[in-house]
N, C-alpha and C positions, 0 to 999 in steps of 0.2 A: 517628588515624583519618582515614582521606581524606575530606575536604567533598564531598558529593555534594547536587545538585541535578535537580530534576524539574519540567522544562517539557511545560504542557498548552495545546496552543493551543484556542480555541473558541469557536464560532458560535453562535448559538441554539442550546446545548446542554443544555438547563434537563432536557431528559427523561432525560439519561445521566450531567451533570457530576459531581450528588451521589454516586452510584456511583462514580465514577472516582476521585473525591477522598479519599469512604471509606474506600477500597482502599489508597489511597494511605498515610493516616495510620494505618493499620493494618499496615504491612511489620515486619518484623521488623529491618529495619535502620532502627537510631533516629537521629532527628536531621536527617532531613532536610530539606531547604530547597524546598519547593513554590510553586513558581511559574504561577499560570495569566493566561495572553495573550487575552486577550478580543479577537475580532479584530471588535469594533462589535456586537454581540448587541444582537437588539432585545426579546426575551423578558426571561424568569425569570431569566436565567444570574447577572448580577451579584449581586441579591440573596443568590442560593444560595451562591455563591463565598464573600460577604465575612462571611457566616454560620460561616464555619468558617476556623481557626486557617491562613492560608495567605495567600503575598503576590498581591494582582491588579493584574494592568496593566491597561491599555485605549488599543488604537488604533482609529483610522477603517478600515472595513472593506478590505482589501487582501492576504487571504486568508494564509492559513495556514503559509506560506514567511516572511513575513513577522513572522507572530505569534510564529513559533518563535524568529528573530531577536532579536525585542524582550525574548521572553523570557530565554535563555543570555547578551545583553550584559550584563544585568541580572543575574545568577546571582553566588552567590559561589564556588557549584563548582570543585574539580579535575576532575571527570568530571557532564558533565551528560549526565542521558536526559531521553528525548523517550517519550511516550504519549499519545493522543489524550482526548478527551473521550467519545467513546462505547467506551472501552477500559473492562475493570477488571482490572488487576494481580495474580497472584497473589499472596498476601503474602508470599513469598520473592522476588518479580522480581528487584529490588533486590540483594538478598543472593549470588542467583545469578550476575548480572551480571557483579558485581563482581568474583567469582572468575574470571572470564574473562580480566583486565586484568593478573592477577599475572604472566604471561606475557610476557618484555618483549617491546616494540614494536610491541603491542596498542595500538591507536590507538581500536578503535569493537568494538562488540560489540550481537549482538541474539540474541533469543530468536522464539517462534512464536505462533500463534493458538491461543487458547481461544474453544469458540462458548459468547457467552452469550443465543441467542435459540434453541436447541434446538427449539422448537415451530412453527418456518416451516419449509419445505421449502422453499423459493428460498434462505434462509439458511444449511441445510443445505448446499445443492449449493455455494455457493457455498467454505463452509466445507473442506470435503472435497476441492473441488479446489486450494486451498491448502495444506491437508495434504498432498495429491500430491508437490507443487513442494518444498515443504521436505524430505518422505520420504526425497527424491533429494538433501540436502543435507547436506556434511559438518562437522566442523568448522571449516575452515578456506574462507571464501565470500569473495567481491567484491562483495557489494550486499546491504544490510540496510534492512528498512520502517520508517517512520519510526515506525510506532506502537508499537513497543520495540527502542528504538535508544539506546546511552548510546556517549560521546562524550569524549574526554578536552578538556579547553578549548583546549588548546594547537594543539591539529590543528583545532578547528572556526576558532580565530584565523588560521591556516596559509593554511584556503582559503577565509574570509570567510563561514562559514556556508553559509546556504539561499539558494539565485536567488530573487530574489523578484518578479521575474518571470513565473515559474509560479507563474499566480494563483488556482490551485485544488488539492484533494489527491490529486494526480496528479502524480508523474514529479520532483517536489522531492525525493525522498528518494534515487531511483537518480542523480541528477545529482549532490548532495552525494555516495554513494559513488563513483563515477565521479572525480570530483576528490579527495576523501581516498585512492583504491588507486592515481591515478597520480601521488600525490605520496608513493607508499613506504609509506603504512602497512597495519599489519598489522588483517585484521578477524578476529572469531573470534562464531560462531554456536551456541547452545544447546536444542536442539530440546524439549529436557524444560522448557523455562522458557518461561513464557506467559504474556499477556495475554485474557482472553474478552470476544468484540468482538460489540458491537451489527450484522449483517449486515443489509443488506435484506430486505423481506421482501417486496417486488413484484416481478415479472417485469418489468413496462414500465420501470418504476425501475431495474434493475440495469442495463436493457439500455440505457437513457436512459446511464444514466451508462458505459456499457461505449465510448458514440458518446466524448467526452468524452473517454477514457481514450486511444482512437484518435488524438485532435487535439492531445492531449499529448505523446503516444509520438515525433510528428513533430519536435516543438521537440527532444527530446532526441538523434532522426538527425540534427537539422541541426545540434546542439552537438557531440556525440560521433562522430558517424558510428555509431552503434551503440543499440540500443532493446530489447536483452539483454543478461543476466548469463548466463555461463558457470554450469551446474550449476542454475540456479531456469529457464531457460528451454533447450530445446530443439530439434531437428531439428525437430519436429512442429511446436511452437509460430513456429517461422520460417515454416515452410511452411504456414501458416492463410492470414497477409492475401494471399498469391498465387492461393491452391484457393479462397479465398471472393470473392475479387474475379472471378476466371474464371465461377462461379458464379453470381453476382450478372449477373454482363455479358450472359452467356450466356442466362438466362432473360429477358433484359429485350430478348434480341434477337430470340426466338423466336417472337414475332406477325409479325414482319417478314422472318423466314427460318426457316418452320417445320423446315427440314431440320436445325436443329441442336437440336432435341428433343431425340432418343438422347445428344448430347453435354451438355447442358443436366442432362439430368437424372443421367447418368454425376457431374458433377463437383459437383452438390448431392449424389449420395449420399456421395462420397465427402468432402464436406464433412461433412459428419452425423455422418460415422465417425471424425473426426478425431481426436475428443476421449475416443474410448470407453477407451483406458489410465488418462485420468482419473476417467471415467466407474464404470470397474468396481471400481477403488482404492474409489471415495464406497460403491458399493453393499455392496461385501465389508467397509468399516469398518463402515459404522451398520451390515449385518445389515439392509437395511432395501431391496428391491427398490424403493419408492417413487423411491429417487436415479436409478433409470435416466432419469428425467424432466431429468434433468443432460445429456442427449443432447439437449433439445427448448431447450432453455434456452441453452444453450452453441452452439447452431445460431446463433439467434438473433443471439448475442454476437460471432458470428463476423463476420456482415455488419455489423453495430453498429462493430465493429473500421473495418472497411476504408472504412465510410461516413466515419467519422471520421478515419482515416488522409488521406483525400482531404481532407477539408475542412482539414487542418491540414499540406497541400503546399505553402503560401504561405512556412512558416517555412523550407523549404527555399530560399528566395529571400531573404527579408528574413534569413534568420541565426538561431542558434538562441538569442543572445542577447536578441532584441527582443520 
């Protein structure tokens, strides 16, 4: 039977760990070797970890790229996954996976989101328009999320793992695919197999971190040249940080040259409307007209995007390694 192992990195995760771990030791593939990277927790987390049958590490905080790191050198894996701590597994993940790899020169394999916070509507939207992205995905992809991601050892040895660099979780996962699909390997994605993930459940909060996501995205143009996957991102999705940045400029000039009103307001609508494919996908899933508010949300997200794209223009200078 192939040794498989499961790395969870985690931060103050006291409110989600025991779930994740539960989940874990409850798959239907037995025998596995769980590993959780504590990447400096100042909470509950250790306590709860060493409470239950599983190996912990512990470094000084230096985020999550890293933790993943400390974890898989430490593995005694043929195929090591990756799942976060606010994730919980279905109890086939594992089993599913696996099957994915009997396929030679299958190198990485992932599955999708399950929402395990059903009762926010910010978590919701969120949720739905992830679903969207995968919808459109087949089985055969270039970029898989770290938070159900399994890995043959051999290929993460290849390209040295996670940058760890990327000092948050954000843009470490597309970067390792990125370097495992131009180093020839094969990835293979399972839409039926899931993880249900702790989402947001603030507006300011998604959008807080949406800036964030923006300032990351840069390090990865200035590594790759590139801040999409074919098939999970799109025409539309390209065309946001130009329509929201227009947008943005545009209103912020209009005290100063009221004549560009009509056009100010032309390119926020059409900002607005950007996302309504997404939009309508969340509402006709749940059955649930509440998701139109994924229009108000995702506006938001838009500018959040480009505010952050700008703040993280410097890596375009300094390199996308630094």
């Amino acid at each position: 039977m192939t040794k498989v192992s499961v790395v969870v990195p985690v931060y103050n995760g006291a409110r989600t760990i025991g779930l994740a771990l539960d989940a874990l030791l409850a798959q239907t593939h037995k025998g596995l070797e769980i590993i959780v990277a504590d990447d400096g927790s100042t909470d509950a987390t250790p306590e709860l970890v060493k409470g239950r049958p599983v190996k912990y590490l512990r470094q000084e905080n230096a985020g999550p790229a890293k933790a993943r790191n400390l974890g898989w050198r430490a593995a005694a894996g043929e195929i090591i996954f990756f799942t976060d701590a606010d994730c919980v597994p279905e109890p086939a993940w594992v089993e599913k996976l696996l099957r994915l790899f009997e396929e030679p020169g299958v190198a990485a394999a992932g599955g999708t989101y399950g929402l395990r916070n059903p009762e926010s509507l910010v978590a919701q939207c969120i949720h739905y328009d992830i679903q969207y992205r995968h919808s459109r995905l087949g089985r055969e992809v270039s970029y898989i999320g770290s938070f159900s991601l399994a890995v043959r050892r051999t290929a993460l040895e290849q390209v040295g793992g996670f940058d760890e660099t990327f000092r948050i979780a954000c843009g470490e996962d597309a970067d390792l695919s990125y370097r495992l699909f131009k180093a020839g390997h094969k990835f293979r994605f399972d839409k039926e197999c899931w993880v249900a993930h702790h989402f947001p459940t603030g507006a300011v909060h998604f959008v807080r971190q949406q800036f964030w996501r923006g300032y990351w995205i840069m390090k990865l143009l200035a590594k790759h040249g590139s801040t999409g996957s074919p098939g999970y991102s799109n025409f539309l999705d390209a065309l946001q940080p130009p329509l929201f940045g227009l947008a943005l400029g545009a209103l912020a000039a209009v005290p100063f040259a009221p004549g560009l009103l009509p056009a100010a307001l032309t390119l926020n609508l059409l900002a607005f409307f950007a996302n309504f494919p997404s939009v309508l996908f969340g509402v006709r899933a749940s059955g649930s007209p509440r998701l139109f508010f994924s229009a108000v949300l995702f506006y938001f997200r838009g500018f959040a995007w480009v505010l952050g794209l700008a703040y993280g223009a410097g890596f375009l200078f300094k390199g996308g390694n630094k």
